[in-house]
KEKOLDO-559821 format. One record per residue (C-alpha): x, y, z. Coordinates in steps of 0.5 Angstrom, whole numbers, plus 500, padded with zeros to 3 digits. Each point is the difference from the previous one (the first is absolute). Example, Ala and Ser with C-alpha at 12.3 -4.5 7.8 and 13.67 -1.06 7.14 Angstrom:
<atoms>
ATOM   px   py   pz
ATOM  525  491  516
ATOM  502  507  498
</atoms>
This chain:
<atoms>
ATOM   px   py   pz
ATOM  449  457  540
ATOM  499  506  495
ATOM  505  503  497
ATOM  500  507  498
ATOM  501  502  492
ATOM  507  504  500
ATOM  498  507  498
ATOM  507  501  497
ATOM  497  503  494
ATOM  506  503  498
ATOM  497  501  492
ATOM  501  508  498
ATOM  496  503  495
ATOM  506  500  494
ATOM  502  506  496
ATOM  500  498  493
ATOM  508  500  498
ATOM  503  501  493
ATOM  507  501  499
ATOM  502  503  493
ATOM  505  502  497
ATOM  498  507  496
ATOM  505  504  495
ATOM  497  505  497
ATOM  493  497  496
ATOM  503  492  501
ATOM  497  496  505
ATOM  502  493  502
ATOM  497  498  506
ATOM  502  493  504
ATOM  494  496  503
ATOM  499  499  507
ATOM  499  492  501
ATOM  496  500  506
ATOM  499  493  501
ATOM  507  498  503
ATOM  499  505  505
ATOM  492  497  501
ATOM  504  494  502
ATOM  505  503  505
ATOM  495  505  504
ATOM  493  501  501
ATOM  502  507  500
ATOM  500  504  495
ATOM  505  506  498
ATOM  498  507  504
ATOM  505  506  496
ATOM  501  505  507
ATOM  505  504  499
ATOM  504  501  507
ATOM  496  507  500
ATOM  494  497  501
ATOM  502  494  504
ATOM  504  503  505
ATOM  495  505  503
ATOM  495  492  500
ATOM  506  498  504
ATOM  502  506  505
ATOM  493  499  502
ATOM  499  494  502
ATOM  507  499  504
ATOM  498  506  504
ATOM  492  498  501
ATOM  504  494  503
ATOM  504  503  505
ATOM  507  502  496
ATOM  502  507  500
ATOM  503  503  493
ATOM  505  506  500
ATOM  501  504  494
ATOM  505  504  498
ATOM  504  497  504
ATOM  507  498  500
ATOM  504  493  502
ATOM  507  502  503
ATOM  503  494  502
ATOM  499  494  505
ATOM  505  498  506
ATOM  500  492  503
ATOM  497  500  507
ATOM  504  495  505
ATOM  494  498  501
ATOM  498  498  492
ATOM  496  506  500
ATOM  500  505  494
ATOM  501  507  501
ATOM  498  504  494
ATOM  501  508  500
ATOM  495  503  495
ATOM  499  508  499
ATOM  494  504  498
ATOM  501  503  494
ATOM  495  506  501
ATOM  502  502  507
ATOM  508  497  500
ATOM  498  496  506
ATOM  504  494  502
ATOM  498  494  504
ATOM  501  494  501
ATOM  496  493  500
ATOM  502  493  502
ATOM  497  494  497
ATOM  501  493  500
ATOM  501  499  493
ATOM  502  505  494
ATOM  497  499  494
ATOM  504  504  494
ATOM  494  501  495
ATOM  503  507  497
ATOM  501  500  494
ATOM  506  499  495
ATOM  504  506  504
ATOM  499  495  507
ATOM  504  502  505
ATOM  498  494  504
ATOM  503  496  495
ATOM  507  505  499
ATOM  501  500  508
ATOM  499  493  500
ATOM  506  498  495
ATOM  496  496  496
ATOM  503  499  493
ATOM  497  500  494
ATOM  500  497  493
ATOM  500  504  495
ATOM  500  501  493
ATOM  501  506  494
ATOM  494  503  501
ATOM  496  502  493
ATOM  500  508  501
ATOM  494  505  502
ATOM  493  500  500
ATOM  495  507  501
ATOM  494  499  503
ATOM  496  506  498
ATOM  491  500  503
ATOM  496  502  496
ATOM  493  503  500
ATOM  498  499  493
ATOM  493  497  497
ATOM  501  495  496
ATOM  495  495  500
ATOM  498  503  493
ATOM  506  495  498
ATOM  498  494  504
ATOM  493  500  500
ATOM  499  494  495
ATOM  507  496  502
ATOM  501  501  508
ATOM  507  500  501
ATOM  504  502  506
ATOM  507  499  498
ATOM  503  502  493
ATOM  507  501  497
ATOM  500  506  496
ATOM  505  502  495
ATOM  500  504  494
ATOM  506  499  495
ATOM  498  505  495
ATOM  500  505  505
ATOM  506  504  503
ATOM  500  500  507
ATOM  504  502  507
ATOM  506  498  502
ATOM  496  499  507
ATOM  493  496  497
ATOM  503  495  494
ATOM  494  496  502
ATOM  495  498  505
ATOM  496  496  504
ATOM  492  503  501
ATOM  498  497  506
ATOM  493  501  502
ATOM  499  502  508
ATOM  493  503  500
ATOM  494  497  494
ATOM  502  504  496
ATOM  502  507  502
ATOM  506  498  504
ATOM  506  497  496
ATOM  508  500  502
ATOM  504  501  495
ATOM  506  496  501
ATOM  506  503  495
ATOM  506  497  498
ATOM  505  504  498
ATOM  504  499  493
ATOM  506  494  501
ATOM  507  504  501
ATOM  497  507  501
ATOM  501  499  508
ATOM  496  501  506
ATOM  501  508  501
ATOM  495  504  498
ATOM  496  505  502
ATOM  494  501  497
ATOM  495  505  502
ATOM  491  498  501
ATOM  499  503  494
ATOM  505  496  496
ATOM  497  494  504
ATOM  492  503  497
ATOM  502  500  494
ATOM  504  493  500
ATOM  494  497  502
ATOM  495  504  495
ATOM  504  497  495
ATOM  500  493  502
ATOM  492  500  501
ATOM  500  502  493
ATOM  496  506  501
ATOM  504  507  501
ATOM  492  503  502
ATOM  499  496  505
ATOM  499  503  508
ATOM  505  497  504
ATOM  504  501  507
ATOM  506  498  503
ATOM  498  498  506
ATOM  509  497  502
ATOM  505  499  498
ATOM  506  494  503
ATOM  506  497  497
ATOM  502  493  502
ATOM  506  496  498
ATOM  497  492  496
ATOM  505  496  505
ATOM  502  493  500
ATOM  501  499  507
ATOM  498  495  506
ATOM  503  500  507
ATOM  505  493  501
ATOM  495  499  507
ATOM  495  502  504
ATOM  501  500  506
ATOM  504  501  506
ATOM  498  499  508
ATOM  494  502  501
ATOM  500  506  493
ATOM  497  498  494
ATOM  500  503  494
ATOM  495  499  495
ATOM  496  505  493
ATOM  504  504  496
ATOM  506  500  506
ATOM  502  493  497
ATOM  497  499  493
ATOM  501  505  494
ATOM  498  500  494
ATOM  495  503  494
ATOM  493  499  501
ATOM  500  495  493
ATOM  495  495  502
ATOM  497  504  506
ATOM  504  495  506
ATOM  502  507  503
ATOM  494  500  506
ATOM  499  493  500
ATOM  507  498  501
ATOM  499  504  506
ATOM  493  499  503
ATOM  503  494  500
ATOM  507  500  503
ATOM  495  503  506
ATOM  495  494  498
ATOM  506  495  502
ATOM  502  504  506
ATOM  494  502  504
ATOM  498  493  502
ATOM  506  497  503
ATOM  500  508  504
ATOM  493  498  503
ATOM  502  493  502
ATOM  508  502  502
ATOM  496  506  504
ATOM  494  496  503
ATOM  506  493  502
ATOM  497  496  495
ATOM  506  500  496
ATOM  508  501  502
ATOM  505  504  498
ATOM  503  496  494
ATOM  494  500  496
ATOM  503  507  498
ATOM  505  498  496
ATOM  495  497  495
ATOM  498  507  497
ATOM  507  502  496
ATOM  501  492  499
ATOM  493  501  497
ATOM  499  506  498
ATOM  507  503  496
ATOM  499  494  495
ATOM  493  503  497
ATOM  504  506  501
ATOM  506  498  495
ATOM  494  497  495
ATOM  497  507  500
ATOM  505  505  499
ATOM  501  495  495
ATOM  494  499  495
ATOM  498  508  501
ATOM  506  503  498
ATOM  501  493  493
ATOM  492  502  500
ATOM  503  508  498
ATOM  505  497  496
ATOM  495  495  496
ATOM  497  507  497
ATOM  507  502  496
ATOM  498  496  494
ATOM  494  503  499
ATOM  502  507  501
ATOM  505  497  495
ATOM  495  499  495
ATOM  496  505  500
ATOM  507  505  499
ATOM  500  502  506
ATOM  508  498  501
ATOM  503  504  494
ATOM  505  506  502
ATOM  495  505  495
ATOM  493  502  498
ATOM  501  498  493
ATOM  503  493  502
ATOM  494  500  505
ATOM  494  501  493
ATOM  504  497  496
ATOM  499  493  504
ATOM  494  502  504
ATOM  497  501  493
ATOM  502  493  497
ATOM  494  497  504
ATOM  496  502  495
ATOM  504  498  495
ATOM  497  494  494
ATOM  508  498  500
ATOM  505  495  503
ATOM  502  505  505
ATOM  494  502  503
ATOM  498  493  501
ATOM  506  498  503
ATOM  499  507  503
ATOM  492  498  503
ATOM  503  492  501
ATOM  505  503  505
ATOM  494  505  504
ATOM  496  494  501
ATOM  505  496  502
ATOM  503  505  505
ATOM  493  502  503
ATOM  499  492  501
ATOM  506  500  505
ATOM  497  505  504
ATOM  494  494  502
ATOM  506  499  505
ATOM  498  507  504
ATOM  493  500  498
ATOM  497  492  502
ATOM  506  499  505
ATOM  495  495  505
ATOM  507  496  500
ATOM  505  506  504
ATOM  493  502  503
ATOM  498  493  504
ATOM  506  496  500
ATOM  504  502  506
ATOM  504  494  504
ATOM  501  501  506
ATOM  506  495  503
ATOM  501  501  508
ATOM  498  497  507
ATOM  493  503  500
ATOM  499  495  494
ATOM  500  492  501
ATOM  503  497  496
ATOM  503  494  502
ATOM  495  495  498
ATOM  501  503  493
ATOM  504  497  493
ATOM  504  505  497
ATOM  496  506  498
ATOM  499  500  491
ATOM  502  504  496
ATOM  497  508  499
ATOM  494  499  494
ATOM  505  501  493
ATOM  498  508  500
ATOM  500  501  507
ATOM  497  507  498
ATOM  494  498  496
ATOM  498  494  504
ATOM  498  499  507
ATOM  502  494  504
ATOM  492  498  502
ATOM  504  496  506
ATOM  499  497  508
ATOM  507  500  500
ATOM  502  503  507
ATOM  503  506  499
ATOM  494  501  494
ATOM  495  505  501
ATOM  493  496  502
ATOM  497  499  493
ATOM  493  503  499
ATOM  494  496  499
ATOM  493  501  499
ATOM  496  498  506
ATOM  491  499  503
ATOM  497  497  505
ATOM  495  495  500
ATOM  495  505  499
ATOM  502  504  494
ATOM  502  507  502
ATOM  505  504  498
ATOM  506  498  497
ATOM  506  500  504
ATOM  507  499  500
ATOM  505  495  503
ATOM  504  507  501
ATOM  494  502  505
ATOM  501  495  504
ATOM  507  502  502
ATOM  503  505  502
ATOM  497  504  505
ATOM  506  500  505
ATOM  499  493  501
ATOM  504  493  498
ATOM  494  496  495
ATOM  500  492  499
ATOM  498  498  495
ATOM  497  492  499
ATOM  494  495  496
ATOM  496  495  501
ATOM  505  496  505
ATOM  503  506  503
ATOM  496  500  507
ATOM  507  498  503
ATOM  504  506  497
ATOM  493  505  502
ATOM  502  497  508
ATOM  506  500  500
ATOM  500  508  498
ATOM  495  501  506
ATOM  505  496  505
ATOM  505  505  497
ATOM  498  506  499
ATOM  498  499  509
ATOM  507  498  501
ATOM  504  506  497
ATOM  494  505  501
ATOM  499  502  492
ATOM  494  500  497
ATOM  500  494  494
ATOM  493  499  496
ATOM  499  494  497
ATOM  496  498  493
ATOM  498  494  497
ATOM  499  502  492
ATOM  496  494  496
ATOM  493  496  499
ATOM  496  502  506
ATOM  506  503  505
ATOM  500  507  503
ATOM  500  503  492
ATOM  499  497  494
ATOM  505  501  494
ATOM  494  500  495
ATOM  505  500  494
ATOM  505  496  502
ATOM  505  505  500
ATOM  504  499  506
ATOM  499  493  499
ATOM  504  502  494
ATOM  505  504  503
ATOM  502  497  507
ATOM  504  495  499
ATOM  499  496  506
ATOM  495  495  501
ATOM  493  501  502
ATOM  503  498  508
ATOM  506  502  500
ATOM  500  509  502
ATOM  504  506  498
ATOM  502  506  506
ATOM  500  507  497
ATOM  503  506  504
ATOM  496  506  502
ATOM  504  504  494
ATOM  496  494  495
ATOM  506  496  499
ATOM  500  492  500
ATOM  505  499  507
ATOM  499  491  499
ATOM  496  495  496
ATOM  499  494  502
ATOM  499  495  493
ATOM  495  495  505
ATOM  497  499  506
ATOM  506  497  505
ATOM  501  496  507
ATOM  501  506  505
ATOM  498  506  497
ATOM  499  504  506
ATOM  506  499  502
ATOM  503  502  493
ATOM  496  506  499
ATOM  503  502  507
ATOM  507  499  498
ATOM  499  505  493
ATOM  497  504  504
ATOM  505  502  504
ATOM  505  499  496
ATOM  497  506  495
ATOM  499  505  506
ATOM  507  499  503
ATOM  498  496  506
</atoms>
């Protein structure tokens, strides 16, 4: 039988990413090693901001049947008898209103959530780390980043005074080159009331290009709070919370969106089988026990990556109470003396420590996921994290792991494609090698017996895909006829190390026992 080529191509063009710490004429710059993220994904990073990405996303969900309403307020839900969800909302133009009744609620608003607040959930909470200022700008600025392409730059001018409200700032590209947010910090201990005017914003931003002459625009300005926070569940009944409503943290390692692109990843399959009966109601409760752990871990890391830069705001003097303490250590840099070494030494050292934030594959990847949706009674305890956990991504089949990528073709060579292609797709995908026939039987004996749609693979010398570079053989960790079972969100559900006797009946009892039935 001819077996189609995945056209899974999820490879993006990548925008070239530089990160750089900019004080005044001083430049260091940290590298962006790209070859653990090559081993994680066939992907590459795409920088959209919301902006761009949301209007791509309303689009698609309304092209697919789903009403989207704007300026709209949620007021509140009431639990029906029935076990239905009762939700009053109110159109903010004409002050109208209404109410609609659903089957599930999904409490995706943001870190004010009112879903979260009337459902009582607890949340964990940390001291947070103060005010930040987003101010959009139009500005021109590829003069400066012509030669060295770079979409994120901290930007600090310790021989400089500056205001209360603009101690330092985080230059984020928006739109190449010509549209940027300027994320300002305020100064430590000077509070989090101000009252600043556009004008004062233009001429903050001006001062921080370097360029007092320079046309600019702002286009907004918003405050919001740098939180360490993250709810203590999910869930409860039939309403999820998931986004900014359960995690909130600053936007240090970029985990914002894609933490929550994937609790909605995690959720939406176990919806789709629970709505079609091909999975029963328990399986719900895998979401928060899945879910809130990477929640916790992302809080954290986001807020130690802000931390992480102190001592490099300290060795550029930053830190100190005056402008001439700030010269005078910002000088020392420049200084053939003990104390300008010590000085360089420690800015080195600080700008090292921020490889946490900017090659954080680990914290990326990493996730394990621990519920009844993940089999895991075939399986020794599970070893430890990687040494950093941050930097060094887990390539693993464990269950619970995210289903490794590997680089695959067909005999005929074509287009490369990978492991990650084949699953996915809102389907269950087995995995197996040469002796696997059994296991890609059973799968199709399974799949007619619950009526779930499961595709079955055989990767190696002349199967179904070839793994032209040994890579999966690799990265398995099971023997070519033993098979792995991958959810529909990507994640590996069981392995089997070998071939077994009854094996139509073992994948039928994981399979139950994964989807609550």
């Amino acid at each position: 039988m001819a077996l189609p080529v995945p056209d899974g191509d999820a490879t993006p063009r990548l925008l070239s990413e530089e990160n750089a710490f900019n004080s005044g004429a001083s430049v260091v710059e940290t590298d962006l090693l790209i070859g653990d993220y090559d081993a994680a994904s066939p992907c590459k990073h795409v920088d959209l901001p919301q902006t761009v990405l949301e209007p791509i996303l309303v689009r698609r969900a309304i092209l697919n049947g789903f009403i989207c309403r704007f300026d709209t307020t949620f007021l509140s839900f009431i639990h029906e008898s029935s076990g239905t969800v009762l939700c009053e909302l109110r159109d903010n133009l004409t002050g109208h209103a209404y109410k609609i009744r659903s089957k599930y609620l999904f409490g995706c608003d943001g870190a004010r959530s009112q879903v979260l607040r009337q459902l009582g959930i607890p949340l964990i909470r940390k001291p947070g780390q103060g005010l930040a200022i987003n101010v959009l700008v139009k500005v021109d600025l590829s003069p400066f980043v012509g030669s060295r392409m770079g979409n994120l730059h901290w930007v600090m001018q310790p021989e400089d005074p500056f205001p209360d409200f603009g101690w330092a700032a985080v230059v984020r590209m928006v739109k190449p080159w010509n549209e940027w947010m300027f994320i300002l910090f305020p100064a430590p201990g000077t509070g989090v009331e101000f009252k600043t005017s556009h004008e004062e914003y233009l001429r903050r931003v001006k001062q921080l290009v370097g360029d007092n002459s320079i046309p600019a625009e702002v286009l907004g300005v918003s405050k919001w709070y740098i939180n360490e926070i993250v709810a203590e569940y999910y869930s409860k009944d039939n309403i999820f919370c998931l986004g900014d409503a359960v995690h909130r943290h600053p936007p240090i390692n970029g985990l914002g969106s894609n933490t929550c692109i994937e609790d909605a990843y995690n959720l939406a399959w176990k919806i789709a089988y629970a709505l079609k009966g091909k999975a029963g109601a328990s399986i719900f409760d895998s979401y928060s026990l899945e879910r809130q752990p990477v929640g916790h871990t992302v809080i954290t890391r986001a807020n130690q990556g802000l931390r992480d830069h102190m001592p490099v705001w300290d060795a550029l003097g930053m830190m100190k109470g005056t402008l001439e303490e700030r010269k005078q250590a910002f000088a020392e840099l420049s200084e053939a003396s003990p104390k300008g070494a010590a000085r360089r030494a420690q800015l080195q050292a600080g700008v090292v420590s921020t490889e946490h934030e900017f090659h954080a594959v680990g914290v990326e990847m990493n996730q394990r996921y621990e519920s009844s949706a993940i089999y895991l009674l075939d399986e020794a305890p599970r070893p430890p994290q990687p040494e950093d956990p941050v930097l060094q991504h887990e390539i693993t089949t464990h269950p619970g792991s995210r289903l490794p990528h590997a680089w695959l073709n067909t005999k005929t060579p074509g287009k490369q494609f990978s492991t990650i292609d084949l699953a996915g797709h809102g389907a269950f995908c087995l995995l197996t090698g040469i002796g696997g026939e059994k296991w890609k039987d059973a799968a199709m004996k399974v799949a007619q017996t619950l009526l779930v749609e499961m595709r079955a693979y055989a990767i190696g010398w002349r199967q179904d895909y070839e793994d032209v570079y040994f890579d999966w053989a690799r990265k398995r960790e099971v023997a070519e006829d033993g098979c792995i079972l991958v959810r529909p969100d990507r994640f590996v559900a069981w392995r089997s190390v070998s071939m077994i006797s009854g094996c139509e009946e073992k994948l039928l009892r994981v399979m139950r026992t994964i989807l609550s039935r």
